[in-house]
C-alpha beads as a LAMMPS data file, in Angstrom:
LAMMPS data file: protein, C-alpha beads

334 atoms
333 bonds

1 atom types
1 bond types

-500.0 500.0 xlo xhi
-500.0 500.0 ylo yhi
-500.0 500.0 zlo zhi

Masses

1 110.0

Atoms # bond

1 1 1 14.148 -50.529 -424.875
2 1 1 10.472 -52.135 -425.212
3 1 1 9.088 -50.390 -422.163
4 1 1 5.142 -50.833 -420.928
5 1 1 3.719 -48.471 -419.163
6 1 1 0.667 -48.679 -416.727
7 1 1 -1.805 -45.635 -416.767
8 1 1 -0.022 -44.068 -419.981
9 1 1 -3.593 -41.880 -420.259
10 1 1 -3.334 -40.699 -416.580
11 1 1 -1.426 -37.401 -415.190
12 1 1 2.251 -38.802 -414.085
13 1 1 1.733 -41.970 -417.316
14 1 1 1.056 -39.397 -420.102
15 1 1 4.344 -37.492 -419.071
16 1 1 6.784 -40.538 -418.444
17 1 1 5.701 -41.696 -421.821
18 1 1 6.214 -38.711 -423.578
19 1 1 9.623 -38.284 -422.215
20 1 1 10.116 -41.633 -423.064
21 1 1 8.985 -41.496 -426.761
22 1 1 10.981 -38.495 -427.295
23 1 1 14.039 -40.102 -426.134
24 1 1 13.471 -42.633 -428.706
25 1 1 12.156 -45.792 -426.974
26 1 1 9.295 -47.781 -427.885
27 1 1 6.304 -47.652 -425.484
28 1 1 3.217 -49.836 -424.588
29 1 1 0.755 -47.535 -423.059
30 1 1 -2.222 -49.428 -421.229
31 1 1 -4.609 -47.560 -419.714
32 1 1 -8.729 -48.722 -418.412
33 1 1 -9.787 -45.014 -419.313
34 1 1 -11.992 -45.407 -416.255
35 1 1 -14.343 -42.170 -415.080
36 1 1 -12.938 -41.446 -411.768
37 1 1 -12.369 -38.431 -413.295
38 1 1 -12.984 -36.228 -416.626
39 1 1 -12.360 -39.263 -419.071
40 1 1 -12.105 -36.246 -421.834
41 1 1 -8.889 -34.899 -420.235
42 1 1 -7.642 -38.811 -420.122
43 1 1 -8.647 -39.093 -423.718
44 1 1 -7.053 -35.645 -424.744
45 1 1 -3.609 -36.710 -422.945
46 1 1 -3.765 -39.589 -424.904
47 1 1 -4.267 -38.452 -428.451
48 1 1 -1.014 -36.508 -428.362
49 1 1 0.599 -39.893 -427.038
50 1 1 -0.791 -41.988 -430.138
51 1 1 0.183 -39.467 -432.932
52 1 1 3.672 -41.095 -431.924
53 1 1 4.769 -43.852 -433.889
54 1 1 6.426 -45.246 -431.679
55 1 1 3.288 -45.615 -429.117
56 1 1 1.404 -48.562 -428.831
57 1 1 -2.289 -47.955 -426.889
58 1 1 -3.985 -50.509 -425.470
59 1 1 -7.554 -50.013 -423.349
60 1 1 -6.967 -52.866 -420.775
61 1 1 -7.599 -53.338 -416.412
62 1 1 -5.109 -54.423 -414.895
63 1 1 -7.377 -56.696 -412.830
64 1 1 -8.132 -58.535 -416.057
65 1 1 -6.352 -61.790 -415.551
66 1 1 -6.162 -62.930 -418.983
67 1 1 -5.590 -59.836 -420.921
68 1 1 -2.831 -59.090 -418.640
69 1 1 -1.479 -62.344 -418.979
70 1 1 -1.803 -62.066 -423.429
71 1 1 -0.734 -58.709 -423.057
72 1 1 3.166 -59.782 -421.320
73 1 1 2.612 -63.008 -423.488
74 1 1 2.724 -61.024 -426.805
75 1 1 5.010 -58.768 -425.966
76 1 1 9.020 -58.766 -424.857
77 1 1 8.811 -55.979 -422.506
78 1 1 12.295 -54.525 -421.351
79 1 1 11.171 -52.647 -418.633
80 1 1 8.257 -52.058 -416.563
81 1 1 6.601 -48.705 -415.141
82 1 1 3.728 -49.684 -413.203
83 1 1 1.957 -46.016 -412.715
84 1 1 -1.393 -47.025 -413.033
85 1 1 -3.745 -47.053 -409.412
86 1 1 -7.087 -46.094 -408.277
87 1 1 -6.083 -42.934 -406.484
88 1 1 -7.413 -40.318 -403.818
89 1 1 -7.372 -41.189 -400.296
90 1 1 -10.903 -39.304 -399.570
91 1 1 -12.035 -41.567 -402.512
92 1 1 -10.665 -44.802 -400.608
93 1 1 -13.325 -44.248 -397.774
94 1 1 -16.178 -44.345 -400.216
95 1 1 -15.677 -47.157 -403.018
96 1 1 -12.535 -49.211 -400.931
97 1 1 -13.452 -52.374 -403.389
98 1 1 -11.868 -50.048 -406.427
99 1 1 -8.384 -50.196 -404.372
100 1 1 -8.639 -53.635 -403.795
101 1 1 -9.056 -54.738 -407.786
102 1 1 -6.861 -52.540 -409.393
103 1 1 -3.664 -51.758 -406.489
104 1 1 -4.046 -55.090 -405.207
105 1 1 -5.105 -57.548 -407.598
106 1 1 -3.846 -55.369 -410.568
107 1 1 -0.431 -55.362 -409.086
108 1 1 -0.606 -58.808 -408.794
109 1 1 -0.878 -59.404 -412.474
110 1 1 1.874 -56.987 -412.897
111 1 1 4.098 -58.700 -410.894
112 1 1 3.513 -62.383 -412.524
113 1 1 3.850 -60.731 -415.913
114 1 1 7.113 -59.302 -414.927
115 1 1 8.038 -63.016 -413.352
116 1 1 7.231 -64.913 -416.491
117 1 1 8.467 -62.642 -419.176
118 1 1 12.131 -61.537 -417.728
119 1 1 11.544 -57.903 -417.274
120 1 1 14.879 -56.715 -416.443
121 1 1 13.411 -53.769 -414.418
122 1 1 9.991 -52.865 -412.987
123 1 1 9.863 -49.735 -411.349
124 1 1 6.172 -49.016 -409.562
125 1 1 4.808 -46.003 -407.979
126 1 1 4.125 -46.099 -404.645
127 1 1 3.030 -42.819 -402.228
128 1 1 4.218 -40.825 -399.279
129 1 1 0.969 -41.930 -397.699
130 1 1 2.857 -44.967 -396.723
131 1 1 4.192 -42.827 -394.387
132 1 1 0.858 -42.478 -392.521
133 1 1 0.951 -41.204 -388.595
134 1 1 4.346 -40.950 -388.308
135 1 1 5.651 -37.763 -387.035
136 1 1 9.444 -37.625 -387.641
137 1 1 10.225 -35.792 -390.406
138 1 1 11.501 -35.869 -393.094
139 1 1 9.869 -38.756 -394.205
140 1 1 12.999 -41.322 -394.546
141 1 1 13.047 -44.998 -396.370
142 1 1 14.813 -46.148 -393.589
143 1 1 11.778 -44.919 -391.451
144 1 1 8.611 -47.712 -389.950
145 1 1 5.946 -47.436 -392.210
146 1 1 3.584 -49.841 -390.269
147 1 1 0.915 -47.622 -389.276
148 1 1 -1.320 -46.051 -392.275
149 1 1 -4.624 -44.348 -391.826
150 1 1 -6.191 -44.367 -395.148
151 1 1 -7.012 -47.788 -396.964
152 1 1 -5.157 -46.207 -400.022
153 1 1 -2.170 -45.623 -397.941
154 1 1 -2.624 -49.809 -397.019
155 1 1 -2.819 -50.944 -400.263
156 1 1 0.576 -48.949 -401.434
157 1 1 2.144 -50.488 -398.335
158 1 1 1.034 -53.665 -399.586
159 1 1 1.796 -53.034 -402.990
160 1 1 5.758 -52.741 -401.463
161 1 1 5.409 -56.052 -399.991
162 1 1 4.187 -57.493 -403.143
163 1 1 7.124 -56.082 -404.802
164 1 1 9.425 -57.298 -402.479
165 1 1 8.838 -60.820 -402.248
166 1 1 8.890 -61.318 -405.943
167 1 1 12.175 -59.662 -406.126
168 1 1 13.411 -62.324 -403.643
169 1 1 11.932 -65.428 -404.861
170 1 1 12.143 -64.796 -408.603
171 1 1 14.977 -62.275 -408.562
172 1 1 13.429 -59.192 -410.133
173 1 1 15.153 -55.889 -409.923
174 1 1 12.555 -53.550 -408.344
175 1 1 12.635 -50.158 -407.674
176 1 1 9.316 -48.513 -405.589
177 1 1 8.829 -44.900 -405.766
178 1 1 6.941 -42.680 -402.987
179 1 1 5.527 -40.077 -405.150
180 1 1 4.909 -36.533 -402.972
181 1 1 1.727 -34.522 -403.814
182 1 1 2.509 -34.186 -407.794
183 1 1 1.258 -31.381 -409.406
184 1 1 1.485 -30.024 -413.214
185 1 1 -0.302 -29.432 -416.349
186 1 1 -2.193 -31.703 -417.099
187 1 1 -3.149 -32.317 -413.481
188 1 1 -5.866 -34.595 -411.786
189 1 1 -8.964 -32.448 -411.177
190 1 1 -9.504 -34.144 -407.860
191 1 1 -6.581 -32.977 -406.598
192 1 1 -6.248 -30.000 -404.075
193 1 1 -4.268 -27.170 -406.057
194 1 1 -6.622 -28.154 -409.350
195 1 1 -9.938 -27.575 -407.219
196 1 1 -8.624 -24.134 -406.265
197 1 1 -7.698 -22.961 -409.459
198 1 1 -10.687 -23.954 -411.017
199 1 1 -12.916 -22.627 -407.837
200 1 1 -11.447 -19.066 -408.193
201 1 1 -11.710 -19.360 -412.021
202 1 1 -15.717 -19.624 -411.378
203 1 1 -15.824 -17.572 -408.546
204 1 1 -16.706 -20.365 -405.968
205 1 1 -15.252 -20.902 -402.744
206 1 1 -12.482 -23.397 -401.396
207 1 1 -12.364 -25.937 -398.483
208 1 1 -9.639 -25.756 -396.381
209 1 1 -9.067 -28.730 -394.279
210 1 1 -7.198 -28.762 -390.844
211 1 1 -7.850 -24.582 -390.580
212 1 1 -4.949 -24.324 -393.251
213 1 1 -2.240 -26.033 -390.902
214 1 1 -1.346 -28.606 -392.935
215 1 1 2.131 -29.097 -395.229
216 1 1 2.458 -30.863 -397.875
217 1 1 5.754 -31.263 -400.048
218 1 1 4.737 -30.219 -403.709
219 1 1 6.786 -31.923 -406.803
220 1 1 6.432 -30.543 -409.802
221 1 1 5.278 -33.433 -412.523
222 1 1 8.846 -32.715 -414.411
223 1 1 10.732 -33.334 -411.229
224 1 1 8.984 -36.961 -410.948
225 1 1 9.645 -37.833 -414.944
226 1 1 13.393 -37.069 -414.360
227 1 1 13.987 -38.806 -411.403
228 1 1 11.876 -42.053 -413.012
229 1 1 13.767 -42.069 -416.553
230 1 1 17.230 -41.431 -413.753
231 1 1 16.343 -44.892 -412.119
232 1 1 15.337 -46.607 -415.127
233 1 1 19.028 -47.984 -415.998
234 1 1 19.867 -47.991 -412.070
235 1 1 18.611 -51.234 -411.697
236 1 1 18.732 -51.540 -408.069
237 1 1 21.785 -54.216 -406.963
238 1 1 21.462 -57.827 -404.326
239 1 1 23.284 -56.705 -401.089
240 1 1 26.325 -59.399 -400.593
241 1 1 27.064 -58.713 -396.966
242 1 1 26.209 -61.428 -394.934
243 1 1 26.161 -58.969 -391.879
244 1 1 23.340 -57.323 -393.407
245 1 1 19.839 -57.284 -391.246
246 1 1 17.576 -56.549 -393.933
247 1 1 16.735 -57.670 -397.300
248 1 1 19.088 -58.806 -399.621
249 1 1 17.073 -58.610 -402.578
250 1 1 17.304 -56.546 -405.868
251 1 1 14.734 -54.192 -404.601
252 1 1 14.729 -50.581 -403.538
253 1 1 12.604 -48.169 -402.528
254 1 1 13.110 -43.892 -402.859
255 1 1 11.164 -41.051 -402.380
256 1 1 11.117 -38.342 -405.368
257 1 1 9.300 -35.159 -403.459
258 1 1 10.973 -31.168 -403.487
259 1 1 12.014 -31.809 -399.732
260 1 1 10.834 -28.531 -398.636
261 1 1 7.212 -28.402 -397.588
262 1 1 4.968 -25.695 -398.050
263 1 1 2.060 -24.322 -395.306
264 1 1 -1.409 -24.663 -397.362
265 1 1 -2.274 -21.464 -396.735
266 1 1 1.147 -20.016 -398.594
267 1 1 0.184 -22.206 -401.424
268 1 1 -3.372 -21.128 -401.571
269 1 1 -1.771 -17.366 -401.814
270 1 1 0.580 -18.263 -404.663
271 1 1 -2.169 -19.650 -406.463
272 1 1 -4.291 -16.602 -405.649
273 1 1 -1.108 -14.594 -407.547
274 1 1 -1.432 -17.126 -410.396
275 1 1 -4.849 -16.491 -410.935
276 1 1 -4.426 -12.537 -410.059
277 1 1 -7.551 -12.412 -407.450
278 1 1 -8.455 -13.749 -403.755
279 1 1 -10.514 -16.402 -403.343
280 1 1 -13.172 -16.843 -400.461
281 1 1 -11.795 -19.601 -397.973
282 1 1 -14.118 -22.203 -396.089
283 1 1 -11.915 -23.769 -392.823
284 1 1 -13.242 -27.242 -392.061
285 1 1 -11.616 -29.811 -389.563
286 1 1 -9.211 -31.998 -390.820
287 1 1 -10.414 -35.007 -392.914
288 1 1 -10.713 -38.405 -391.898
289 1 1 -7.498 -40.070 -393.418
290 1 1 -5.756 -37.078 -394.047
291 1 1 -2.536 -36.211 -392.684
292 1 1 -0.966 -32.748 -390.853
293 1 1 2.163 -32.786 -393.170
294 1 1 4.637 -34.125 -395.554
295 1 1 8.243 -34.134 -395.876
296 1 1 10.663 -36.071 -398.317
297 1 1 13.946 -37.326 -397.484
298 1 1 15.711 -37.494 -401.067
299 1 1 18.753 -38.130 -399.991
300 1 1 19.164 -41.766 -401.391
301 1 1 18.128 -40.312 -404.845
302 1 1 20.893 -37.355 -404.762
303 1 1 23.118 -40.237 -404.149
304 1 1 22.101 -43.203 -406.774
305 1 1 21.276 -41.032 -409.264
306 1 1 22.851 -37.307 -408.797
307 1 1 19.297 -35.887 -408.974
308 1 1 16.827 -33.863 -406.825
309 1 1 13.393 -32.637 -407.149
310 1 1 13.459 -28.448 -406.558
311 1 1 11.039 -26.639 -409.166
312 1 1 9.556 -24.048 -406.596
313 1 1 6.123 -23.554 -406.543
314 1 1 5.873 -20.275 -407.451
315 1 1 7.137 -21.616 -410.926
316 1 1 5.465 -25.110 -410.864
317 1 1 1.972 -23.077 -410.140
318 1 1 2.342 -20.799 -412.967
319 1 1 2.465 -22.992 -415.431
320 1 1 -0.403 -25.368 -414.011
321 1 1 -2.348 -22.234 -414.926
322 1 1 -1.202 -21.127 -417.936
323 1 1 -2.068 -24.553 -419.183
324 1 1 -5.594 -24.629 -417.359
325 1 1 -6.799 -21.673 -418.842
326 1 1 -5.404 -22.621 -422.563
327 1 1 -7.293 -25.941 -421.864
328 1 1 -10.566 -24.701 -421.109
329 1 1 -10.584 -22.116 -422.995
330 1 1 -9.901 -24.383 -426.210
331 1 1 -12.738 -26.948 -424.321
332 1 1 -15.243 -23.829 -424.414
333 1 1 -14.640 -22.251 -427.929
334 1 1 -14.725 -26.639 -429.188

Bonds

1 1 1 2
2 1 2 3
3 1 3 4
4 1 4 5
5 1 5 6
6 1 6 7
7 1 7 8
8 1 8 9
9 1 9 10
10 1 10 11
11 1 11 12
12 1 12 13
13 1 13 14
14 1 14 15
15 1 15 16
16 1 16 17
17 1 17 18
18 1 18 19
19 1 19 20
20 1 20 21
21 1 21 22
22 1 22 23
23 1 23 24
24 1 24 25
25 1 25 26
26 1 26 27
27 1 27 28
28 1 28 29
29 1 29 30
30 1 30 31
31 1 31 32
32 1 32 33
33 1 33 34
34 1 34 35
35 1 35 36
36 1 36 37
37 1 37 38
38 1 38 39
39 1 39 40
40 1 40 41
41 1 41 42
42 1 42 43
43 1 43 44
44 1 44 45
45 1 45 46
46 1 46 47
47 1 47 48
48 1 48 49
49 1 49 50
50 1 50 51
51 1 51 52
52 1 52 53
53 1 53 54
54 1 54 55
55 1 55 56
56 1 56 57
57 1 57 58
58 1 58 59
59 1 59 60
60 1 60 61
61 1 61 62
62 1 62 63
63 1 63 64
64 1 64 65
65 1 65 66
66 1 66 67
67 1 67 68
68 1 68 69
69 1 69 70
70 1 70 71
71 1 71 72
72 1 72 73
73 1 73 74
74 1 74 75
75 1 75 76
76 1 76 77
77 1 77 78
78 1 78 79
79 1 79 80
80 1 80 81
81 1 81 82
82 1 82 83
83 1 83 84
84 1 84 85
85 1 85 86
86 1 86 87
87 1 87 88
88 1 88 89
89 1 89 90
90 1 90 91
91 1 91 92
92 1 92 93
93 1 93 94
94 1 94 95
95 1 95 96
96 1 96 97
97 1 97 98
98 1 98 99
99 1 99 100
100 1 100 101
101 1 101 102
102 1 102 103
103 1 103 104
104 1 104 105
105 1 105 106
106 1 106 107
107 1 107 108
108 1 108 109
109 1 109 110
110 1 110 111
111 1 111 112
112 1 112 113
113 1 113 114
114 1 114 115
115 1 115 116
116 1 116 117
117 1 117 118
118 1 118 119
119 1 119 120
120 1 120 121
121 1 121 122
122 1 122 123
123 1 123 124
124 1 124 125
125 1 125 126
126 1 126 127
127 1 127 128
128 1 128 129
129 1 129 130
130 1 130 131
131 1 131 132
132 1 132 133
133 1 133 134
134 1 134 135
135 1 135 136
136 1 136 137
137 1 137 138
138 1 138 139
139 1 139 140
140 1 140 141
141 1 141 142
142 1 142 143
143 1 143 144
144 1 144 145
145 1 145 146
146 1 146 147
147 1 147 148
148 1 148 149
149 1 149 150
150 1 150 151
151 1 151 152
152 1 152 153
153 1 153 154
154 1 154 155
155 1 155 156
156 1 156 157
157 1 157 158
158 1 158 159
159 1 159 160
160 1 160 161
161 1 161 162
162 1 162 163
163 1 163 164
164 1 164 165
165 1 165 166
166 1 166 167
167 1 167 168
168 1 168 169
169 1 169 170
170 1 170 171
171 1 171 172
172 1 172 173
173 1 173 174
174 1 174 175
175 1 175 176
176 1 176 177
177 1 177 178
178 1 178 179
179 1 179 180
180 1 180 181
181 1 181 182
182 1 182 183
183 1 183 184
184 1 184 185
185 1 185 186
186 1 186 187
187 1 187 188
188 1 188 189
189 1 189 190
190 1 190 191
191 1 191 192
192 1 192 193
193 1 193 194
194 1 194 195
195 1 195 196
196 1 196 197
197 1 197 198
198 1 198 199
199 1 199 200
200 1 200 201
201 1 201 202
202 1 202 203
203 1 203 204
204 1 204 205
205 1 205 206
206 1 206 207
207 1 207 208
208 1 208 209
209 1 209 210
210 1 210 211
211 1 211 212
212 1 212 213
213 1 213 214
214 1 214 215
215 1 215 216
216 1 216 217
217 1 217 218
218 1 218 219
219 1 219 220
220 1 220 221
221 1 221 222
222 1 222 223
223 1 223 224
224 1 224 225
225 1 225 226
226 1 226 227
227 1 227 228
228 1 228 229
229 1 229 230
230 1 230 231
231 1 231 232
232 1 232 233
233 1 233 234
234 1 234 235
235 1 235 236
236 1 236 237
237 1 237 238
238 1 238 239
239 1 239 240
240 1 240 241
241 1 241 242
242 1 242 243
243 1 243 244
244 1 244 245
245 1 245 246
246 1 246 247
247 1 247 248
248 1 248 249
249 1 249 250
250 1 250 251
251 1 251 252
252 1 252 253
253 1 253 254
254 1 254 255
255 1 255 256
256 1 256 257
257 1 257 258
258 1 258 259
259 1 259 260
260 1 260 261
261 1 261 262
262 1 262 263
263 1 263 264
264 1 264 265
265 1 265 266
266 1 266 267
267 1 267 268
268 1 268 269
269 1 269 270
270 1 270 271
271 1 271 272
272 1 272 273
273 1 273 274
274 1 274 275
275 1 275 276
276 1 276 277
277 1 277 278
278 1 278 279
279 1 279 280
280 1 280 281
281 1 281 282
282 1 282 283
283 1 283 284
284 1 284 285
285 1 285 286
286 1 286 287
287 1 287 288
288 1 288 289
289 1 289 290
290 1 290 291
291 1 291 292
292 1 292 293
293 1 293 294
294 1 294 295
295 1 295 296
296 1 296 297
297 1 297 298
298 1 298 299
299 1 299 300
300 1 300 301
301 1 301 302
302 1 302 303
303 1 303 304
304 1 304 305
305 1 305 306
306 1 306 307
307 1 307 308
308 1 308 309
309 1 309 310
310 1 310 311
311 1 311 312
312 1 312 313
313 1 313 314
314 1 314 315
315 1 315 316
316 1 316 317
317 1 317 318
318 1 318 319
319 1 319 320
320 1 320 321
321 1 321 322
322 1 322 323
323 1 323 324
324 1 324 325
325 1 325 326
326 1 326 327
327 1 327 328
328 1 328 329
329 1 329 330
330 1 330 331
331 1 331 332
332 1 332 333
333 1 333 334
C-alpha cells in the first residue's frame, strides 16, 4: 500500500505512521507544522518518522488548493488517513476562522483528491464531540448528532457530511472515526491530563472545570492505532436492501473510545500516583462548550473488526509519564 497520511507530525499521525512503516507500507506524511502548540515536540515526532526509508515528509496545508491538488496529482495514493485538524474546543471559541480553513476547506481538498485519484479507502478522524448535548449514554452511531455546542464539534459534524456525500455521488469507501479523549506519549500539551502532569511537575496548580463532575472516556493512543490499521482493509460495503431507510453508500462511521468512563477527579488521583505527590486543585464552573461526560458505544467495532479499546488508565497514565519526564529531561540537559 501507498498510504498518505494527514498530520503525520501531530500526536495520533506520528503513531499511525509508525505502525504503518513498521508493518512495511510506504507512507506520505504531510503535515503544516503549525504553532498551535510546541512546534519542537511536532518536529521531534517527526525526525524519528523521516529516519524511515520508507517515509516521505512533506510541509503542506491542507487548505492549499493547489499543493493539495499536485500533491494527489503526483502521487497514486492507496489509501487515505485524513488525521490532520485544528483541534481544541476551548481554542474554537477564540480563533473559529482556523476551523473553518483547515476542517472545512482542508477536508474539502481531501475529499476531491480522493475523488480524482481512486483512493480505494479514506478513513478520517472525526470526534465524540459530535455527540454534543446529548444525554443518553453510551454515545451510539445510531444516536442524533444534530445538536453540538462547540464550533469544533460543528465542523466534525460537517466534516461527516462532507464525507458522506462524496461516498454517494463518486462512490468512495469511507470510514469516519469518533476519536474519545486520546491520551499517550507523545501527547498534545493542550490537552487536560498533559497540563496536570506538567503542573505538578512545576509545582503549579490545576483547573478543574465543572467542580470535578465531569467523565470523560480515556483511550489510550495504542488503542486508536489498532483499531485504525483494523479498519484499514475493512473497506466499509454499499447496503443492497431496498428496505433500507438510510444511506446506502460505502460509508461508515465508528467510535474507537475504552467504553468505560472515568470521574475527573479519579483521574486527577491516578495521575497524582504517577507523579508520586498531590497537586493543589482550583474548581471553576464548567466551560463554555464543554460537556458533563463521555461514553463510547464500540460495539460496531467489536463486531467489524474483533477489536476493542481497554488499556486502563492506571497503565495508559504511567507511561504518559515515564515518557514526559525522559522528554524533558533530555529537552533540559540539550
Amino acid at each position: 500500500m501507498k498510504i498518505l497520511v494527514t498530520g503525520a507530525a501531530g500526536f495520533v499521525g506520528f503513531f499511525v505512521c509508525q505502525r504503518l512503516l513498521k508493518d512495511g507500507h510506504t507512507v506520505c506524511g504531510i503535515d503544516n507544522l503549525n504553532d498551535y502548540y510546541s512546534v519542537q515536540l511536532k518536529r521531534d515526532r517527526l525526525a524519528q518518522l523521516i529516519a524511515q526509508s520508507n517515509f516521505i515528509f512533506q510541509q503542506l496545508d491542507l487548505d492549499n488548493r493547489a499543493g493539495m491538488e499536485a500533491l494527489f496529482a503526483q502521487n497514486a495514493f492507496t489509501h487515505v488517513i485524513h488525521l490532520a485538524a485544528q483541534a481544541g474546543v476551548r481554542y474554537s471559541l477564540q480563533n473559529p476562522h482556523a476551523y473553518a480553513d483547515g476542517n472545512l476547506s482542508g477536508f474539502l481538498n481531501i475529499l476531491e483528491g480522493c475523488r480524482h485519484s481512486g483512493t480505494k479507502h479514506l478513513i478520517f478522524a472525526s470526534s465524540s464531540s459530535v455527540y454534543g448535548a446529548n444525554t443518553k449514554v453510551p454515545f451510539s452511531t445510531e444516536d442524533n448528532v444534530d445538536y453540538p455546542v462547540s464550533l469544533y464539534a460543528v465542523t466534525k459534524k460537517a466534516n461527516e457530511l462532507m464525507a458522506h456525500s462524496y461516498s454517494h455521488l463518486y462512490d468512495i469507501p469511507v470510514t469516519g472515526l469518533r476519536f474519545f479523549t486520546v491520551y499517550g506519549p507523545w501527547g498534545r500539551p493542550d490537552m487536560a491530563y498533559f497540563k496536570f502532569v506538567d503542573a505538578i511537575a512545576h509545582g503549579r496548580p490545576i483547573e478543574v472545570y465543572n467542580y470535578g463532575k465531569m467523565k470523560r472516556d480515556f483511550t489510550y493512543i495504542d488503542d486508536v492505532v489498532e483499531g485504525i490499521v483494523r479498519l484499514l482493509d475493512h473497506v466499509p460495503k454499499a447496503v443492497t436492501d431496498e428496505k433500507a431507510v438510510n444511506s446506502k453508500a460505502r460509508y461508515k462511521i465508528y467510535n474507537i473510545g475504552n467504553h468505560s468512563p472515568v470521574e475527573l477527579l479519579t483521574f486527577i488521583e491516578v495521575i497524582e500516583q504517577a507523579m508520586g505527590k498531590p497537586v493543589e486543585k482550583i474548581m471553576k464552573p464548567m466551560q463554555p462548550g464543554d460537556v458533563v461526560a463521555t461514553y463510547a458505544d464500540v460495539e460496531d467495532l467489536m463486531r467489524d473488526v474483533g477489536f476493542k479499546p481497554e488499556t486502563p488508565i492506571e497503565v495508559g497514565i504511567q507511561k504518559f509519564v515515564d515518557w514526559y519526564k525522559s522528554y524533558y529531561a533530555a529537552s533540559a540537559s540539550a
